[in-house]
BARO-942919 format. One record per atom (N, C-alpha, C, O, CB): residue in one letter; x negated, z negated, y negated. Coordinates in steps of 0.02 Angstrom, whole numbers, plus 50000, padded with zeros to 5 digits. Glycine has a CB too. Layout:
AXZY
...
***
This chain:
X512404837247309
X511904839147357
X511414844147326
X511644848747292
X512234842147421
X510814843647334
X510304846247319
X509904851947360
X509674849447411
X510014841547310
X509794857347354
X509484858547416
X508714864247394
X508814869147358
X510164862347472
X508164862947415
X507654866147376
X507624873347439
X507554872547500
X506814860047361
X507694881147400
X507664884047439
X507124889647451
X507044893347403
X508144885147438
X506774890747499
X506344896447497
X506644902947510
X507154904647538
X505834895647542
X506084906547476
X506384913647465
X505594918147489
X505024916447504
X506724915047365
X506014925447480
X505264928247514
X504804930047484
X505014932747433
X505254933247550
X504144930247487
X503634931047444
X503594937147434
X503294937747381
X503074928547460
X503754944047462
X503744951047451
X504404953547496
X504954954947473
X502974954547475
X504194953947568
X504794955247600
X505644954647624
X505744952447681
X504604954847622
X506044955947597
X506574953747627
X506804949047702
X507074943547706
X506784958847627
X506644952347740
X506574950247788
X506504945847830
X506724944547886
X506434951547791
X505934942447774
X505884934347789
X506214928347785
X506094923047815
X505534932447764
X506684930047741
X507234926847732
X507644921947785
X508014924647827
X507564931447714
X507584915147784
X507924912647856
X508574914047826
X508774916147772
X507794903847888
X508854912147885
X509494911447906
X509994905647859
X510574906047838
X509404909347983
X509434900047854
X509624892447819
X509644896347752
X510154898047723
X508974884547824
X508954897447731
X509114898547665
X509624904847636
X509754904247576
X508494899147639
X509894910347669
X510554912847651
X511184908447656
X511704909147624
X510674918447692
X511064903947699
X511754900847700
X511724897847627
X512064899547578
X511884894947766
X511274893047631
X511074887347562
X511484892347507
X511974890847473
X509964885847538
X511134898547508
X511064902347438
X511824903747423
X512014903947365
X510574910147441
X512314904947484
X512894907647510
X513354901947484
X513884903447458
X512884909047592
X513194896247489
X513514889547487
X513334885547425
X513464879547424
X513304885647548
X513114887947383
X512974886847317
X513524886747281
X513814892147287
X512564890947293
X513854882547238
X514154883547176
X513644884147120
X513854887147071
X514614878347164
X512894881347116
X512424880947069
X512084882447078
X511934881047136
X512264877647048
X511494887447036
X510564888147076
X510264888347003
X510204892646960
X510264897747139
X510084879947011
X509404882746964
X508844884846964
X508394881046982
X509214880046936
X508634893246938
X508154897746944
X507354896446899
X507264892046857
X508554904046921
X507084899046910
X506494900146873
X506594904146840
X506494903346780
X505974901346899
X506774908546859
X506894915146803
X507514916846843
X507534918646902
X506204922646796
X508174915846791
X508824918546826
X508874927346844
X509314929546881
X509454916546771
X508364931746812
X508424938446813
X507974936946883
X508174940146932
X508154943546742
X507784935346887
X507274936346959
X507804934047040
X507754936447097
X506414928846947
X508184929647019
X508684925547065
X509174930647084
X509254932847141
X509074918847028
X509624933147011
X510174936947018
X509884943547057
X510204945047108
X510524938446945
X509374947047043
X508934954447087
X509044952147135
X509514954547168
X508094956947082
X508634945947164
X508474941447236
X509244944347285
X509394947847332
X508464929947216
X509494940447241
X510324939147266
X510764948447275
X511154950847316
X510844933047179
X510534950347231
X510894958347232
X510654962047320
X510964964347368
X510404964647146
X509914960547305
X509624964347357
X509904961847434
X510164965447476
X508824963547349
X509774955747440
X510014951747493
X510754952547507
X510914951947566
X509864944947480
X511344953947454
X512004956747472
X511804961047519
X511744959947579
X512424959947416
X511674967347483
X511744974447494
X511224972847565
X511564973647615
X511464980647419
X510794971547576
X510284972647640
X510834967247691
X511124970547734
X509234969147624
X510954961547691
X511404959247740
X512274956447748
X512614952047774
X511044954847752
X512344963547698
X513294962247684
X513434956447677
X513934954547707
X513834964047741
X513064951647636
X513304941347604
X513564944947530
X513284948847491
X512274932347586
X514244941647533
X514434941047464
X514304933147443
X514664928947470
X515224943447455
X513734930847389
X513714926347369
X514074922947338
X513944917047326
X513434926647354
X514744926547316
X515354924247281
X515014921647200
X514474922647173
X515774917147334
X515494918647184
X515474915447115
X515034910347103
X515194904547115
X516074912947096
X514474912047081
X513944906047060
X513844904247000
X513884909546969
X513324906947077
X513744899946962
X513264899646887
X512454896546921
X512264892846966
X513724892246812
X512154901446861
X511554900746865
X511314898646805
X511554900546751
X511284905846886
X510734893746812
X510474889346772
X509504890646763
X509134890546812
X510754882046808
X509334891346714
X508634892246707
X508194885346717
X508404880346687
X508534895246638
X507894885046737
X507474879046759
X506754880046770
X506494878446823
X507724876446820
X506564881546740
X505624882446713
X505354877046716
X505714872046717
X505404884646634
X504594876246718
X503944874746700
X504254870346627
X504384864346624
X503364882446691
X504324874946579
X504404872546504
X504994868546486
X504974864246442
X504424878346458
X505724870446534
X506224865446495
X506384862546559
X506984861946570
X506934868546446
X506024860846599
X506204855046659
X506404849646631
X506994848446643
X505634852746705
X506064844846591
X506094837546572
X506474836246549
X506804831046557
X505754834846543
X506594842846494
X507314842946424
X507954843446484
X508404839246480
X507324853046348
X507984849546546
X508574848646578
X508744841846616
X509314840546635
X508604853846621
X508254837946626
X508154830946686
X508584826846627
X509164824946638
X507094826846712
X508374826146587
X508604823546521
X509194821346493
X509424815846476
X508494827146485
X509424828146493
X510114830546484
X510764829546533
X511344829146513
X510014837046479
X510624829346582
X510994829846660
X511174823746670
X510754819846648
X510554832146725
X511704820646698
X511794814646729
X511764817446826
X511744823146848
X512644810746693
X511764811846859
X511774811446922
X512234816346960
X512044820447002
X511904805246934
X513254814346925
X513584820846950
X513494825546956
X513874828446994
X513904822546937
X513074828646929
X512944833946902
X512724836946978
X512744842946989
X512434833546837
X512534832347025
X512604836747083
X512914835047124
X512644835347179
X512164838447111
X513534832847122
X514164831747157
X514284836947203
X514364836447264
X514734831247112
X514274843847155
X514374850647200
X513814850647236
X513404846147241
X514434857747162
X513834859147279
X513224860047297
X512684864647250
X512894869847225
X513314862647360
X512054862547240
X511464863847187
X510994867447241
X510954864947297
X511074855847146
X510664873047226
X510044876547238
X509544876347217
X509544878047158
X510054880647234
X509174875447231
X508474878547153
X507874881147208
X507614878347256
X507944868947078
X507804888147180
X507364893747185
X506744893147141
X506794890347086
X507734899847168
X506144895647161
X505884899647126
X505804905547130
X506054908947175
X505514898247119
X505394908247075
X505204915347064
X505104920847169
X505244926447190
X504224913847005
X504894916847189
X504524916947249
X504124912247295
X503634909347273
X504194920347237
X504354911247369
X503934906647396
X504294899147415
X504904899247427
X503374905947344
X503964893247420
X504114890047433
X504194885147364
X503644884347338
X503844889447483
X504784881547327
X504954878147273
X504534873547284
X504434870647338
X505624876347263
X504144872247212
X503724866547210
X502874868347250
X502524863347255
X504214860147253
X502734871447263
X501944874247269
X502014880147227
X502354885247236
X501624876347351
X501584878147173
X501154883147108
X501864884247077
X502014889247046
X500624892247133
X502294878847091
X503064882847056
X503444875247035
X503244869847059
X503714888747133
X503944875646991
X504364867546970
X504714866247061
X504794869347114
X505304869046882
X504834860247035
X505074857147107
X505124850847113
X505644847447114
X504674858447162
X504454848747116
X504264840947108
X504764837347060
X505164833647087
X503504839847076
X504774837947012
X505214832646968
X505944832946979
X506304828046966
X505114833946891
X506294841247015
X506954838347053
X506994833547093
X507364828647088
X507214842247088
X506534835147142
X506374829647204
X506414824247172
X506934821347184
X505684829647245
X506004820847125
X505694814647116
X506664816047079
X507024815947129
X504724812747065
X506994816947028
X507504813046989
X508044813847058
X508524809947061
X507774816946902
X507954818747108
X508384814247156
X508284807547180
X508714803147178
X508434817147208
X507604806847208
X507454800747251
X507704794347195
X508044789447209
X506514800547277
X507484795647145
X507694789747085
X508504789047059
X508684785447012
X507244791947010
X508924793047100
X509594792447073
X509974793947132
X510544796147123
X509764796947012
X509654792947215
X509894792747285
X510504800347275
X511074801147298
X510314783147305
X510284802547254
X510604809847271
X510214813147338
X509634812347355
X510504815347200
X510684816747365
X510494820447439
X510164824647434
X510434829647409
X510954823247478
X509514825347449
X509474831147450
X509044836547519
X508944833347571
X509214831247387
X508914841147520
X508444843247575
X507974850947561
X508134856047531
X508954844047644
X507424849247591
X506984853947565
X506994862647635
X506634860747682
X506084848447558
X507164867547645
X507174871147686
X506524872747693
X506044872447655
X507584875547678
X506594874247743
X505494877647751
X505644887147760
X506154890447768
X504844873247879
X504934889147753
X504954895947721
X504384900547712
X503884898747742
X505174895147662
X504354904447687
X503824906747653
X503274904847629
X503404899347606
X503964908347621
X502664906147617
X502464901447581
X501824906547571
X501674908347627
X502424893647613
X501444909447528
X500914912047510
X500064909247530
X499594912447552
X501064912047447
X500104903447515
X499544898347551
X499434897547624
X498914898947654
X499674891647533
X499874895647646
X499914894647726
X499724901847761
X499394902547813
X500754892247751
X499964906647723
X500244913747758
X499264917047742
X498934920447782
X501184919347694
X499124915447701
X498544917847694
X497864914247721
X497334916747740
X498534918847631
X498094906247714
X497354903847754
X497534906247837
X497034908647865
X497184893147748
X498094905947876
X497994910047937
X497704915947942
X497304917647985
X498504911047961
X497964919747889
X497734925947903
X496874929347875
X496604934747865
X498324929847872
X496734922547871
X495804922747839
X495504919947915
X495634925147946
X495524914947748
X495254916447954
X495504919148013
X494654912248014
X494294911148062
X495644930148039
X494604910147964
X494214903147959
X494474897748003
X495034895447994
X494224900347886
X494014895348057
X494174889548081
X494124883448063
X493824879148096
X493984889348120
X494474882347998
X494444877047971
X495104872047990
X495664874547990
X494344878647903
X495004864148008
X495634860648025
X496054859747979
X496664860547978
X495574855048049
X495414856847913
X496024856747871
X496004862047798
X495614866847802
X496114848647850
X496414861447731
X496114866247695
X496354861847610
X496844858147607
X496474875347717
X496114862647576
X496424862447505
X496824866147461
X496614871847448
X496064861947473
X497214864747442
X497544871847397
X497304868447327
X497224862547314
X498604873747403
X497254872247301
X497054872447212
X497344876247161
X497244876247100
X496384874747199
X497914881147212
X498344884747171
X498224888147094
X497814892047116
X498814880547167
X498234889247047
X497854894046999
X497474891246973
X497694885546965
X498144897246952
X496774891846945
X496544885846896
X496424888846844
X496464894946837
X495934881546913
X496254884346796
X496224883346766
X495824890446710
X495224891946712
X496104877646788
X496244893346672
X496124901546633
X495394901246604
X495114906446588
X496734903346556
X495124895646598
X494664897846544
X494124892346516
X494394888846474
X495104899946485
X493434890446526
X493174884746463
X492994880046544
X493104881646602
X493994880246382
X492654873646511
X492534869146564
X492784867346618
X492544866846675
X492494865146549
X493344866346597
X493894863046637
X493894868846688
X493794866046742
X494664861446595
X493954875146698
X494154879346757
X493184877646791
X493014876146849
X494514889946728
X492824878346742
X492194876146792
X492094871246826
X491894872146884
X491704875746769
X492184865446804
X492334858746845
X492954861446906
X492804861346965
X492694851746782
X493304862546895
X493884863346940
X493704867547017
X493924865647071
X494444867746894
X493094875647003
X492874876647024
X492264874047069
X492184873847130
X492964879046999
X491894872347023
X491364867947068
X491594860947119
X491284857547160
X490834864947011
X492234860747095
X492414853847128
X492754858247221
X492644856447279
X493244848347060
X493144864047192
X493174866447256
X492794868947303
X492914869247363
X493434869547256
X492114871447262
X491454874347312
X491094869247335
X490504870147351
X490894879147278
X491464861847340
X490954854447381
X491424852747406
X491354846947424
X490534847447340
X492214855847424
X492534852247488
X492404853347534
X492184858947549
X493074852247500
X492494847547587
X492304848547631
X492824852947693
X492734853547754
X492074842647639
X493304855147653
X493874860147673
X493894866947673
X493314865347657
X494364859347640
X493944872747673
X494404877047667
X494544876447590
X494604870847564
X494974875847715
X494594882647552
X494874880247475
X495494886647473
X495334892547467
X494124880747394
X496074884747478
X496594891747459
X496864891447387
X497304887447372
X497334892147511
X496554896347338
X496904896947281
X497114902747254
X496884907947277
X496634894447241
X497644903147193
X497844909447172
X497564912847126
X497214909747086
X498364909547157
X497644919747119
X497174922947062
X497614928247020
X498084929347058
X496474927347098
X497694931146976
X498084936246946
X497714939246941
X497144937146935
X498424935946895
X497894947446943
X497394951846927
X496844953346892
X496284955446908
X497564954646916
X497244950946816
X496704953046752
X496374946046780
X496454943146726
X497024953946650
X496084941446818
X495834937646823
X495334937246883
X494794934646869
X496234934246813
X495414939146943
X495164941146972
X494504941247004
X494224938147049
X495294943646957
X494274948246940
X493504949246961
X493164944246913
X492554943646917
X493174957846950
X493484940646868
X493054935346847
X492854929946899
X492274928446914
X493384932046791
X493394927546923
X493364923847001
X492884924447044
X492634919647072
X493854925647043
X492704930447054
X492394934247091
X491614932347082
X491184929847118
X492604941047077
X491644935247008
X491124934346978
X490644926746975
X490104925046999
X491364936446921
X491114923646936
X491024915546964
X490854913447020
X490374909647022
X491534911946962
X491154914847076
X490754913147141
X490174915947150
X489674912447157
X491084914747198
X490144922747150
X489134924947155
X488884921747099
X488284922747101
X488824934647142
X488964919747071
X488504915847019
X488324906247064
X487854902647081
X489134915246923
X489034906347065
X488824899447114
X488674899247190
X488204896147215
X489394894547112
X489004901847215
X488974901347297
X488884907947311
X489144908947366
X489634898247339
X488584914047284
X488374920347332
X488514920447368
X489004923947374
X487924922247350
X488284917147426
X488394919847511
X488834914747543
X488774912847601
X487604920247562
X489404911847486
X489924909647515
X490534915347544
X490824919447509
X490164905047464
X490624914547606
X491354918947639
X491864918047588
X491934912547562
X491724915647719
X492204922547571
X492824922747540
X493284928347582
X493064933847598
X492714924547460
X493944926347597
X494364929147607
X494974931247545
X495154926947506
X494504925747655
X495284939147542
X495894939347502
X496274941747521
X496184946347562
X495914941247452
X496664940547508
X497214942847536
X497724945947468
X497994942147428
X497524936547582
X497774954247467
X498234957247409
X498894959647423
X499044964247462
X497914962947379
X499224956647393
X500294958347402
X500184957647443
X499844961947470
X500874964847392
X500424950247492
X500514945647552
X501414947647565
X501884944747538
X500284935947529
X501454953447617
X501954954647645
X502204959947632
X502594961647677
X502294950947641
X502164964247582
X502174970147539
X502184975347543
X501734975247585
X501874970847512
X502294980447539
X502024988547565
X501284988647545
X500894990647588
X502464995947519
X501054986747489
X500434988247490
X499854981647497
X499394980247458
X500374992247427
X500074977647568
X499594970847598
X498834975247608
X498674980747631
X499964966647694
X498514970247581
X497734971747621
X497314966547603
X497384964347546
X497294978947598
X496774963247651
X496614960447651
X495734961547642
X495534967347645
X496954958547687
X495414958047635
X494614958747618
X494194951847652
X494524946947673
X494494958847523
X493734951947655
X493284946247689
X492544949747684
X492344954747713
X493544944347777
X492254945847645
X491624946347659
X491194939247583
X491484935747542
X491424956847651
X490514939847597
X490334936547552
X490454936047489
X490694941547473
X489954936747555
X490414932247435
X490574931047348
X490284936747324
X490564941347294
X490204924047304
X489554935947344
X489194941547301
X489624949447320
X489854953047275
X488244941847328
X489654950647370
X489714957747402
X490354958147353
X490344961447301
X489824958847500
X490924954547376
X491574955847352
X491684958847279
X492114962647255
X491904949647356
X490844953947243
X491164956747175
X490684961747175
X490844965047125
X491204951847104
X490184964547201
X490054969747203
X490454975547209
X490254980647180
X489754969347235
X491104975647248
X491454980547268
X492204980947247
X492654984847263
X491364980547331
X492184975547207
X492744974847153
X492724977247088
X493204979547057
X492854968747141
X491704976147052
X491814975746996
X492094981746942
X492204980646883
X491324973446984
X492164987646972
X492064992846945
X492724997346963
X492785003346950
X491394995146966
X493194993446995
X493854993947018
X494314992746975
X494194987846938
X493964990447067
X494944996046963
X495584993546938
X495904986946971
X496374988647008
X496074999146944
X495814981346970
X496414977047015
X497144976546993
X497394976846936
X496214969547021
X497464975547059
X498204975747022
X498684970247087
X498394969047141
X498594986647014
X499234967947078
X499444967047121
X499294957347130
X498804954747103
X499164972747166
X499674954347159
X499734948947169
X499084945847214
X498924949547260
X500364948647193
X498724940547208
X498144940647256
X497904931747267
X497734927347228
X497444946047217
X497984931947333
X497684922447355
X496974924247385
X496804928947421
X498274916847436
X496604918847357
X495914919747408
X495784912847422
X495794907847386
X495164923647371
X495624913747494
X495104907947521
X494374908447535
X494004913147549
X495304905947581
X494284902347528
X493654901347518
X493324897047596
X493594891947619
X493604897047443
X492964898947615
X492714896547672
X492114890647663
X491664891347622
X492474902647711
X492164884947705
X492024876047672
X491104878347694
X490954881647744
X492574865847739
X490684875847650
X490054875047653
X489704870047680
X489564865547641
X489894875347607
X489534869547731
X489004865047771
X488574859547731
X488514853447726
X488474869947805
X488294865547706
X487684862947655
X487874859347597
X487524855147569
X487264868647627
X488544861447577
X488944858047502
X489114850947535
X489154845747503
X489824863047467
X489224851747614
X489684844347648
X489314838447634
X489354832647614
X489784844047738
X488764845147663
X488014837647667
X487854832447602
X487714826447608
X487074842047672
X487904836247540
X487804834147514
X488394829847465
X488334827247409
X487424837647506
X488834830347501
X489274824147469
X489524819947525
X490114819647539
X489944826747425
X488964815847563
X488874813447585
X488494804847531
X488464798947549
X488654818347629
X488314807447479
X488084803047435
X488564804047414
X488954808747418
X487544803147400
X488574796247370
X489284792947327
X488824792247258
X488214792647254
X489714783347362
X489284791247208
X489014793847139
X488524787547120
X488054788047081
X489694795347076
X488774779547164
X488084774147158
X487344775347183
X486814773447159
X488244767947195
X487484779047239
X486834781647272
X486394787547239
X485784788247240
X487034784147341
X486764790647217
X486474799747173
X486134794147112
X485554795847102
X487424808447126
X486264789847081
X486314785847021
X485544781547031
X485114781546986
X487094780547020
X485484779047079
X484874775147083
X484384778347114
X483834775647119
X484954769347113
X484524786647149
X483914790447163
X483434790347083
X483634789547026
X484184799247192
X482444792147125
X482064793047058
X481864800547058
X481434803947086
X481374788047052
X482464801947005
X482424810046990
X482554810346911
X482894806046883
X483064815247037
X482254815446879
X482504814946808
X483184816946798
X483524820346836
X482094818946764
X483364813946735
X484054813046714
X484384819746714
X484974820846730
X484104809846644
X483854825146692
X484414830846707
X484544833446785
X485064836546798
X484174837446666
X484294832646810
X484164833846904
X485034828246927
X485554830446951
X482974827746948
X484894821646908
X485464817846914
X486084818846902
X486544817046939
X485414813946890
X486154823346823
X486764825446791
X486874832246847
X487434834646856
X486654827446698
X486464833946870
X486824840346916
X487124838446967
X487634841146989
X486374845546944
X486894834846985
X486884831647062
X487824829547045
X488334831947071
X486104822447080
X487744823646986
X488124818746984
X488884823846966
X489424821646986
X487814812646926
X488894830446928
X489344832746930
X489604837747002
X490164840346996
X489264835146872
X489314838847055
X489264842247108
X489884837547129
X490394840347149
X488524842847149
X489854829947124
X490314825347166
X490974822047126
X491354817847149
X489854819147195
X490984825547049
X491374821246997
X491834826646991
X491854831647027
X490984818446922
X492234825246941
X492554829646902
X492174830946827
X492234835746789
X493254826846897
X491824825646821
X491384829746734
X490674833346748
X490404835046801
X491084822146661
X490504833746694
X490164840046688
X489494839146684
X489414833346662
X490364843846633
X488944841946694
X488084842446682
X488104839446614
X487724834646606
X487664851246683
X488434841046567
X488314839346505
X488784833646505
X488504829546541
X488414844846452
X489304831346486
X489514823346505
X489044818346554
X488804812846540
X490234823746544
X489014820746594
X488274814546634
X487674815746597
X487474810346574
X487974816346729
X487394819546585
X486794817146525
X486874815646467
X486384814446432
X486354821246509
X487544815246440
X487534810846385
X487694804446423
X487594799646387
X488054812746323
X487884802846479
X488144794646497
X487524793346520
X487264787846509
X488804792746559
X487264797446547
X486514794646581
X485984792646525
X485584788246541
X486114801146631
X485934795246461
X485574797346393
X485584790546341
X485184788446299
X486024804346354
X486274788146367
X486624785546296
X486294778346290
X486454775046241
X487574784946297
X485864775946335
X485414770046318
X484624772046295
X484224767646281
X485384765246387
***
């Protein structure tokens, strides 16, 4: 039996009921970081008198997921199996997925507990009436690819919830007044924490009043969906294609609705 468990994103407290039992009823938990699990587990004794009894703990990362999938036959969860992450809910911005998937492919049991969750907890508390939202979870550190990634979130027609690390941040920040200025952004810093606080106001302002700040501390921001960005992906990349505009006007357009770039569409647009 399998069982994917949430844990709390800062507070103790949050902790259900299911997931102490799960954790309680473990002979196995594979961790993200076993030092992060075993603390988890210390604190949660001592705050609600659970002796977790005798467990082995197993590391299960990002990096040696495939090598452990690999390695493992099916028995292997005969007993009962856990798997944690660092924080949050297993499998958003965290490994997960590929347990799931080598259960479903080898009819092992398993079940996912609900929980915590950093995304959810923060687009409520941005207070945007949006129905629905995107998560985009960290992107991408550095170079095109995080720009595409970005621009692709400032034309949904959603809500955009993603994560940021500190030293990263006011670049974020930065990036949006450069693109969307007087786009709303919501943040939300250490979601549950002694030191929670939240912010809302426009791209530009934010990094105005960031830039010159120490940041520290864990941080999700949403992004509030653009009208004007909706409108215009309302055209499909055949229609942007046969407008009469010059080729570089097109390559902008055409990356607003793609995943490539101003410069990849004018070389495809160029190349005859």
């Amino acid at each position: 039996m399998l069982r994917l468990v949430p844990t709390p994103i800062g507070n103790l407290g949050d902790v259900t009921f299911r997931s102490l039992e799960a954790l309680r009823e473990a002979e196995c938990i594979l961790c993200e970081d076993t030092r992060v699990t075993k603390r988890l587990l210390s604190l949660l004794s001592e705050r609600y008198s659970i002796d977790f009894g005798p467990t082995e703990f197993i590391s299960f990362h990002e990096h040696n997921q495939d090598a452990f999938l690999q390695k493992i036959t099916p028995e292997f969860f005969d007993r009962n199996v856990a798997y944690v992450s660092d924080a949050g809910m297993p499998g958003i911005s965290d490994p997960g997925a590929k347990l799931v998937r080598y259960a479903q492919e080898h009819a092992i049991a398993y079940e996912v507990l609900p929980g915590p969750s950093a995304a959810v907890t923060a687009f409520v508390a941005s207070g945007f009436e949006c129905v629905r939202f995107a998560f985009y979870g960290f992107l991408p550190h550095k170079g095109a690819e995080r720009e595409r990634e970005l621009k692709k979130a400032l034309t949904e027609e959603k809500c955009v919830v993603l994560y940021e690390s500190p030293h990263r941040l006011l670049k974020l920040l930065e990036e949006l007044a450069a693109m969307a200025p007087d786009r709303t952004v919501f943040l939300a810093k250490e979601l549950t924490k002694r030191y929670e606080q939240f912010f809302k106001d426009s791209a530009a302002n934010l990094y105005e009043q960031f830039r010159d700040k120490p940041i520290k501390g864990e941080w999700v921001a949403v992004i509030d969906k653009s009208e004007e960005e909706a409108t215009a992906l309302t055209l499909t990349i055949d229609e942007i294609l046969r407008l009469p505009l010059p080729k570089k006007e097109l390559a902008k357009m055409l990356a607003k609705v793609s995943e490539k770039s101003v410069k990849e569409w004018y070389a495809i647009l160029t190349k005859d």
